[in-house]
C-alpha positions as CSV (number, residue, x, y, z in Angstrom):
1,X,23.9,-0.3,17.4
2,X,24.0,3.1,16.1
3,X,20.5,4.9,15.4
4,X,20.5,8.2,13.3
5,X,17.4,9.9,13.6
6,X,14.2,10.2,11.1
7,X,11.3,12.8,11.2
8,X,8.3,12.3,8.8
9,X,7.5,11.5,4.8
10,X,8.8,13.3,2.2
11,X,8.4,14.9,-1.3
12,X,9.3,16.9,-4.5
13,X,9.8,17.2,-7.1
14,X,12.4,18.5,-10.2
15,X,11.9,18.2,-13.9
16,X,14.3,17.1,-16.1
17,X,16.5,19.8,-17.7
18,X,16.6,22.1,-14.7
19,X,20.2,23.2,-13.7
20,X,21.5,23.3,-10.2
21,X,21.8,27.0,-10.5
22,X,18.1,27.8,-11.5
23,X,16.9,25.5,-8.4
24,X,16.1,27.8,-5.6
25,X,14.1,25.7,-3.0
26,X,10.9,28.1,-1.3
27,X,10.0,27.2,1.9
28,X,6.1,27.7,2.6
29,X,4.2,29.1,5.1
30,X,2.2,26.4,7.2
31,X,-1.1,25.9,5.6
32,X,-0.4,28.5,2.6
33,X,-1.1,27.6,-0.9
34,X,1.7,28.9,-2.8
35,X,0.7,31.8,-5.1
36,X,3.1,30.5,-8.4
37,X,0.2,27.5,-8.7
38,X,-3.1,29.7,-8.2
39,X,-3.7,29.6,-11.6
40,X,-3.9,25.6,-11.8
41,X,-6.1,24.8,-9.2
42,X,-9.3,26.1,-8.0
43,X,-11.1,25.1,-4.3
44,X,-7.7,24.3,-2.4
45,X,-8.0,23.5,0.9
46,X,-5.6,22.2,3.5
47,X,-5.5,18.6,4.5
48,X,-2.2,18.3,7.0
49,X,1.7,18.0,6.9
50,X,4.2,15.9,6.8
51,X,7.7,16.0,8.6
52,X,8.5,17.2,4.6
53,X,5.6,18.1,3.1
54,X,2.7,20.0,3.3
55,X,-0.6,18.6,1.3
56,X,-3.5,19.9,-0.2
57,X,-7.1,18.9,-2.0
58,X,-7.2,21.0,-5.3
59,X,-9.2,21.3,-8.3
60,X,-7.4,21.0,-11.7
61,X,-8.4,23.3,-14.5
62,X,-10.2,19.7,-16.1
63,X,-12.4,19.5,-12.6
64,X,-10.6,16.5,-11.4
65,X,-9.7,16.7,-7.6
66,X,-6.4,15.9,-6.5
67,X,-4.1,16.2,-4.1
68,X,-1.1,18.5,-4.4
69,X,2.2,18.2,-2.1
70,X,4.1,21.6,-1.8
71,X,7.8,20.9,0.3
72,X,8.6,22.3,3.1
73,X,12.0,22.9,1.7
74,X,13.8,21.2,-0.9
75,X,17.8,22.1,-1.5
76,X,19.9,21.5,-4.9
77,X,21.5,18.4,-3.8
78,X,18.1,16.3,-3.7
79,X,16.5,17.4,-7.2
80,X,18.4,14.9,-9.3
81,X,17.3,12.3,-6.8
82,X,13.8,13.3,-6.3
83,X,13.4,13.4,-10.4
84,X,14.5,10.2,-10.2
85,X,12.6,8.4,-7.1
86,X,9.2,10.5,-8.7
87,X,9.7,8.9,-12.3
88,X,9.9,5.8,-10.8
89,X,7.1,5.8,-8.9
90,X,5.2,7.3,-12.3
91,X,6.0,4.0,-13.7
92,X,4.3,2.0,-11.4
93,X,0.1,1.5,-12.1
94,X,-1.4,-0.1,-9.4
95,X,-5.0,-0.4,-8.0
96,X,-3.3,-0.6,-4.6
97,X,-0.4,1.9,-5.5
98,X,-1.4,5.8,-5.6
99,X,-0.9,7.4,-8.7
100,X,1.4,10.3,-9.7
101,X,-0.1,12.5,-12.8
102,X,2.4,15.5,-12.5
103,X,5.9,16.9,-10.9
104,X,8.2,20.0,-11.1
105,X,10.0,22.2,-9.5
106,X,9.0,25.1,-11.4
107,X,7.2,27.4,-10.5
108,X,8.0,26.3,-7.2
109,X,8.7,22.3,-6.4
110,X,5.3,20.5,-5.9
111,X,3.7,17.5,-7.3
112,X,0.1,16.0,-7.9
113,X,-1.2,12.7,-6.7
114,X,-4.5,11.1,-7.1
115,X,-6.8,11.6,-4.3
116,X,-7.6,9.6,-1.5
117,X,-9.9,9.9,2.0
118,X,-7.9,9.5,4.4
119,X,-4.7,6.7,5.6
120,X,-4.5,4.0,7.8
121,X,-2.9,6.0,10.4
122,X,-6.8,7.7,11.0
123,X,-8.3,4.5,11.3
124,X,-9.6,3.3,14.6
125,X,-7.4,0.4,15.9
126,X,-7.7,-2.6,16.4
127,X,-9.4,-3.4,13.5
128,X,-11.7,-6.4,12.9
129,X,-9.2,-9.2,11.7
130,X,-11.0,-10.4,8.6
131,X,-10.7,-6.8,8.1
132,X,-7.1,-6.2,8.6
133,X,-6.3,-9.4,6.6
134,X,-8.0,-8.4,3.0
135,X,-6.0,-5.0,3.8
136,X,-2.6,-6.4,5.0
137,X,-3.5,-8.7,1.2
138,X,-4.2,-6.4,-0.9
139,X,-1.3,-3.5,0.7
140,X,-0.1,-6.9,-1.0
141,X,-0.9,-6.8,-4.1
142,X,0.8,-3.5,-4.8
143,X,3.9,-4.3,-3.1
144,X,4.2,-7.6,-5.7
145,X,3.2,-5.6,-8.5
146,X,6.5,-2.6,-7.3
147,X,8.6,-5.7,-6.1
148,X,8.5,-7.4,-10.2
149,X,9.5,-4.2,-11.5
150,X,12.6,-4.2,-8.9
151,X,11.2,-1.1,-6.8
152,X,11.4,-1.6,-3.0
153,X,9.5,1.0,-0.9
154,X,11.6,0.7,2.7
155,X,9.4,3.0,4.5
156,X,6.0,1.6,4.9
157,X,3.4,2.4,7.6
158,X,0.2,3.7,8.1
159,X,0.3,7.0,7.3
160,X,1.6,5.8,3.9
161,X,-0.7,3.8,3.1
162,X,-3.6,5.4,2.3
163,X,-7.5,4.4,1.8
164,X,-9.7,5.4,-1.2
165,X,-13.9,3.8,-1.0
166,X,-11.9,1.4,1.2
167,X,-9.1,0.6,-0.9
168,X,-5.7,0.8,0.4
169,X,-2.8,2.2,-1.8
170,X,0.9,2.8,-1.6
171,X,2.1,6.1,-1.1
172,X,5.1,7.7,-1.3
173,X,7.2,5.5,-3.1
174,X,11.6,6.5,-3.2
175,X,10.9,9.9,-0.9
176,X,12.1,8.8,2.3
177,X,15.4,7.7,0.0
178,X,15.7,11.6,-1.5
179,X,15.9,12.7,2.0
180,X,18.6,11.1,3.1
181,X,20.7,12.9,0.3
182,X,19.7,15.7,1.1
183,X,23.0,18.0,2.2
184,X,21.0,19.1,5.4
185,X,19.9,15.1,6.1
186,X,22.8,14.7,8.8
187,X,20.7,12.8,10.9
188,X,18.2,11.7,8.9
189,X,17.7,7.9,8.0
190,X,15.4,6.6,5.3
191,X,12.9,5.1,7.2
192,X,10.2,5.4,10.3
193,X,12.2,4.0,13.7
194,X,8.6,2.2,14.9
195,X,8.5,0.3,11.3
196,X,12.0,-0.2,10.7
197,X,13.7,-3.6,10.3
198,X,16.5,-5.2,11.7
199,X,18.7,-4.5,8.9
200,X,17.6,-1.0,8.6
201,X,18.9,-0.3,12.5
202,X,22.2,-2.1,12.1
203,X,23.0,-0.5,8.2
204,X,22.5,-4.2,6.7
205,X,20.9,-4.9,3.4
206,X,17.6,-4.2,2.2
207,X,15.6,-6.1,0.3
208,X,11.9,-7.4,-0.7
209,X,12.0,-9.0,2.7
210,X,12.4,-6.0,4.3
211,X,8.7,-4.7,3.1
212,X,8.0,-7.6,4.1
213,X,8.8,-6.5,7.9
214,X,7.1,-3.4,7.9
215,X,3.9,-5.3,6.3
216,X,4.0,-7.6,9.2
217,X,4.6,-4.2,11.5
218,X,1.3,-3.0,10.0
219,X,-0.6,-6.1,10.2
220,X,0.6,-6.2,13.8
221,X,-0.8,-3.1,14.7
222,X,-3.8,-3.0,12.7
223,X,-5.1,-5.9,14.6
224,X,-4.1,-4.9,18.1
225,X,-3.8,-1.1,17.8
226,X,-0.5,-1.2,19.1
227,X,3.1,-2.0,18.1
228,X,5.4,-4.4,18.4
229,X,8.4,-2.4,19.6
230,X,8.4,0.7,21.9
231,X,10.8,2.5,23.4
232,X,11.1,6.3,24.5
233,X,14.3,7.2,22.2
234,X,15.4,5.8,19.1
235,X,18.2,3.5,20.9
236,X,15.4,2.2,22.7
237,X,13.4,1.7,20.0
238,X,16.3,0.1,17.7
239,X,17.2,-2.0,20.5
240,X,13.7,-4.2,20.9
241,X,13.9,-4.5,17.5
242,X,17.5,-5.9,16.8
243,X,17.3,-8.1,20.5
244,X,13.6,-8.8,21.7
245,X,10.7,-10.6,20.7
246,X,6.8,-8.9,20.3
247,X,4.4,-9.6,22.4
248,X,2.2,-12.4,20.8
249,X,-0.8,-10.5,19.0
250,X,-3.2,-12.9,20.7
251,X,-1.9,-12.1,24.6
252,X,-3.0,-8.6,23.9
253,X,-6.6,-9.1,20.9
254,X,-7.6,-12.6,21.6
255,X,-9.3,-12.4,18.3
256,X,-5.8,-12.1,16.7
257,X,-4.7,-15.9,17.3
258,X,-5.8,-16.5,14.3
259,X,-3.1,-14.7,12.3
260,X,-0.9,-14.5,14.9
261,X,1.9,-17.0,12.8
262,X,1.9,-14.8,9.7
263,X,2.4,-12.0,11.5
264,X,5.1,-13.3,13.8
265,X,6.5,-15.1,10.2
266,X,7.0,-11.3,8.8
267,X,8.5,-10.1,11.8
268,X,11.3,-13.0,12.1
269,X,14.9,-11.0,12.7
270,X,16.9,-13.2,10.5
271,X,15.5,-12.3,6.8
272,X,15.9,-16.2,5.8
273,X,13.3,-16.9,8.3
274,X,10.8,-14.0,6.9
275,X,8.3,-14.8,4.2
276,X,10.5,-14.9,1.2
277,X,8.4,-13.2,-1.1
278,X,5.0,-11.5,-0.9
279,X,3.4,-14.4,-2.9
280,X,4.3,-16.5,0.1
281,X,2.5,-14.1,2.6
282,X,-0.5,-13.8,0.3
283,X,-0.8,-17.8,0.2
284,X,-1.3,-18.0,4.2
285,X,-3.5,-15.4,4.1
286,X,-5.7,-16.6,1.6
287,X,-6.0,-19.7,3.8
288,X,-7.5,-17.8,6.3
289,X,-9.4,-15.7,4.6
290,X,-10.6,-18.3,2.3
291,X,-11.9,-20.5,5.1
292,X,-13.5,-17.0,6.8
293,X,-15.1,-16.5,3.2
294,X,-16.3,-19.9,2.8
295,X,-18.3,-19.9,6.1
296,X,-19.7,-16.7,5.2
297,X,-21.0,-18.0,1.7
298,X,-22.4,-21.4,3.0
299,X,-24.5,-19.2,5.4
300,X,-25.4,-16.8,3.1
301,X,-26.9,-19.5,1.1
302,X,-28.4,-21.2,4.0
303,X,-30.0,-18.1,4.9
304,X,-31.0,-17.5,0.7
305,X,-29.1,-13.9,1.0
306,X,-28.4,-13.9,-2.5
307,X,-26.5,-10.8,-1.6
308,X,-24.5,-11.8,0.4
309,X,-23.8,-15.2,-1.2
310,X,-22.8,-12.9,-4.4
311,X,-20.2,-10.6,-2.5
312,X,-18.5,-14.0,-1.0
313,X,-18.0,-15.6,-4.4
314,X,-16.8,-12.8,-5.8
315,X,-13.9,-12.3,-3.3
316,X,-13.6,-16.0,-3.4
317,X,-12.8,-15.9,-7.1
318,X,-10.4,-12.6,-6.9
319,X,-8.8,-14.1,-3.9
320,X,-7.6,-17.3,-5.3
321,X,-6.7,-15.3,-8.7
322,X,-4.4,-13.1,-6.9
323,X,-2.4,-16.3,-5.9
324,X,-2.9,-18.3,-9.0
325,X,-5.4,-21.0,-7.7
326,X,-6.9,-21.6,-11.2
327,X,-9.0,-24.1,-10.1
328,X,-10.6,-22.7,-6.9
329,X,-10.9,-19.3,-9.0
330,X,-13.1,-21.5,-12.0
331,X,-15.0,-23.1,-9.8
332,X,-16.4,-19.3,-8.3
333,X,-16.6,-18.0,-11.4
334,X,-18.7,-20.6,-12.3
335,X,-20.8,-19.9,-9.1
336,X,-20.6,-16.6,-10.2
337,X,-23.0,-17.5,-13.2
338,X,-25.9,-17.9,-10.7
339,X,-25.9,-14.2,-9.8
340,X,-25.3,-12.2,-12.8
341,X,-27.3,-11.5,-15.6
342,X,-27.5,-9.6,-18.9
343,X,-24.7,-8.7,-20.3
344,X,-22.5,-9.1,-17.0
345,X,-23.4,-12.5,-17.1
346,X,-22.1,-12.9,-20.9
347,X,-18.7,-11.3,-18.7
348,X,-18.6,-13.9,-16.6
349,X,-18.8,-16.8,-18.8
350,X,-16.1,-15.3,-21.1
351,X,-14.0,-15.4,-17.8
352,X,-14.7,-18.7,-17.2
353,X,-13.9,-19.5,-20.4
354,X,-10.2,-17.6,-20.3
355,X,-9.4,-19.9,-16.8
356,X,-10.7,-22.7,-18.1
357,X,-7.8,-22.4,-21.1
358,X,-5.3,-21.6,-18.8
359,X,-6.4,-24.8,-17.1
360,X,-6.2,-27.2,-19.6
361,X,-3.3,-25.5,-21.3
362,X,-1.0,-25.5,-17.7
363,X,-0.7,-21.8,-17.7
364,X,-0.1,-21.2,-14.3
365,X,0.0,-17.4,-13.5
366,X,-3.1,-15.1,-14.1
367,X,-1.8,-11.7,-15.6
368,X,-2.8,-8.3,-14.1
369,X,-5.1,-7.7,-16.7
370,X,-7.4,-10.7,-16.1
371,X,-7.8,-10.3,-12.1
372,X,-8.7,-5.9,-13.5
373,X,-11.3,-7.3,-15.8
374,X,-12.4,-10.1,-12.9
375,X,-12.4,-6.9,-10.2
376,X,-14.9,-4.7,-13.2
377,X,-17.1,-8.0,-13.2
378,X,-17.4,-8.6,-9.6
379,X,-18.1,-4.7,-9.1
380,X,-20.5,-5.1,-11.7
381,X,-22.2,-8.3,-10.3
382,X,-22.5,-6.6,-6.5
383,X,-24.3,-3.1,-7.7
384,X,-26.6,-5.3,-10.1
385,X,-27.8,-7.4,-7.2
């Protein structure tokens, strides 16, 4: 097996119509706000670095925060690249996916991503499993939302997947791909060793499956704060991945047996034994979860918590959207009726309404728009309660 090495994320960004000759990459000074973008943002202040970037909070001339990333260095033979990776990711719009709303290399190469508190890689591990399952679901959702529109990620972990009012979303989308064309990338692969797949150590092909992998990498760690494969060198590391099996989850969080098979599912070495699509994941999980739901809400209505009861049928009902379960999802937005009022009641019956068509008409798939306008009325339902 031969391993080439990988440090870090990375990012930058060109706009179209920029010449090789007038790109002139500026490497910054560590925790420096470059001067050429002073007079676009207001209240900058440091938040970390990357193994390719450095990132800041800034406020934009509008009074919307962002965050900005400035390279550490970018050379000529990655701006075609990194145009292209950045417009890519532009194109995907995604709850669970963060968004881009501008890129350039002039003045200087930076660009500007929506704002988030903080990744997954600062979160206290092992997390509790319910937990870690409606996160490892919805990191879900994004990746089947990139995945239909042909865009594979390849270097998912924790630090790039980041958490906003609790909501994970995909970062850094194509970068680690632009780094590895870079002319001083000699040893640089496009991935993280710790979350790489099989394929990825021995130069196989890549695929859907193999975010699958890193998914199940994630989930792996997030319930037993710590990972699958070690090893003190990248050979090492490459090695347990390609020849040995994890560690059951449950041997080291007992808690963990009951995910323990999807997990070990995503992390099968032969890719025809993986989780064939993410659909496929999301249906396991919404087993579990939907039985961990279910015993929530019968208590909760034991108990007449009317709160509670209303925050368990609404993730019942987005749950069983998010993998086309028409039925299942009619029957809580139906139960849904019982805790709204007003107008947001008026919203829930029209939503009843729109499955119950689908329903009786055999439409099988529930578009993107329906489970946003189902997420608006749940929100709506919890604050109003």
């Amino acid at each position: 097996i031969t391993i080439e090495v990988r440090e870090g994320v990375k990012e930058k960004t060109p706009e179209e119509g920029i010449s090789p000759g007038e790109f002139t990459p500026k490497p910054t000074t560590p925790k420096a706000f470059p001067p050429e973008l002073a007079n676009r943002y207001t209240e900058v202040e440091y938040i970390g670095k990357g193994g390719f970037a450095q990132v800041f909070k800034a406020k934009r001339k509008d009074g919307k925060e962002v965050a900005v990333k400035i390279p550490i260095s970018l050379d000529e033979s990655t701006g075609k690249s990194f145009i292209r990776e950045l417009e890519n990711w532009t194109k995907l719009d995604h709850k669970n996916i963060v968004k881009i709303y501008d890129y350039n290399i002039l003045p200087i190469p930076y660009f500007e991503m929506e704002l988030c508190d903080h990744s997954l890689a600062d979160v206290d591990k092992p997390l509790d499993i319910e937990r870690a399952g409606w996160l490892i679901f919805n990191i879900g959702e994004g990746l089947k939302y990139a995945h239909s529109k042909k865009i594979i990620h390849r270097d998912l972990k924790p630090q790039n997947i980041l958490l906003k009012n609790g909501v994970p979303k995909i970062s850094d989308w194509g970068l680690s791909k632009v780094l590895t064309e870079s002319a001083s990338a000699t040893t640089t692969m496009a991935f993280t060793p710790y979350y790489a797949s099989p394929e990825q150590i021995t130069g196989g092909s890549t695929d859907e499956r193999t975010d699958i992998w890193q998914l199940g990498v994630v989930f792996y760690e997030l319930v037993t704060g710590e990972l699958p494969f070690k090893g003190s060198n990248f050979v090492e590391i490459g090695m347990a991945i390609t020849t040995r099996d994890p560690v059951k989850p449950s041997e080291i969080n007992p808690e963990a047996k009951e995910v323990e098979d999807i997990i070990l599912k995503c992390l099968e070495k032969d890719k025809e034994k993986r989780y064939q699509s993410v659909e496929e994941l999301q249906r396991d999980l919404a087993k579990y979860l939907g039985i961990r739901y279910r015993e929530s809400l019968k208590l909760s209505v034991t108990r007449r918590d009317f709160r509670r009861s209303a925050y368990y049928c609404c993730e019942l009902l987005l749950l069983n959207m998010k993998i086309n379960n028409l039925l299942e999802a009619y029957k809580y937005a139906t139960d849904l009726l019982n805790y709204s009022q007003g107008e947001v009641k008026e919203e829930v019956q029209e939503l009843c309404n729109q499955l119950k068509m689908r329903i009786e008409y055999g439409i099988k798939d529930v578009p993107e728009e329906l489970i946003k306008k189902a997420e608006v009325i749940a929100h709506k339902v919890k604050v109003g309660l």
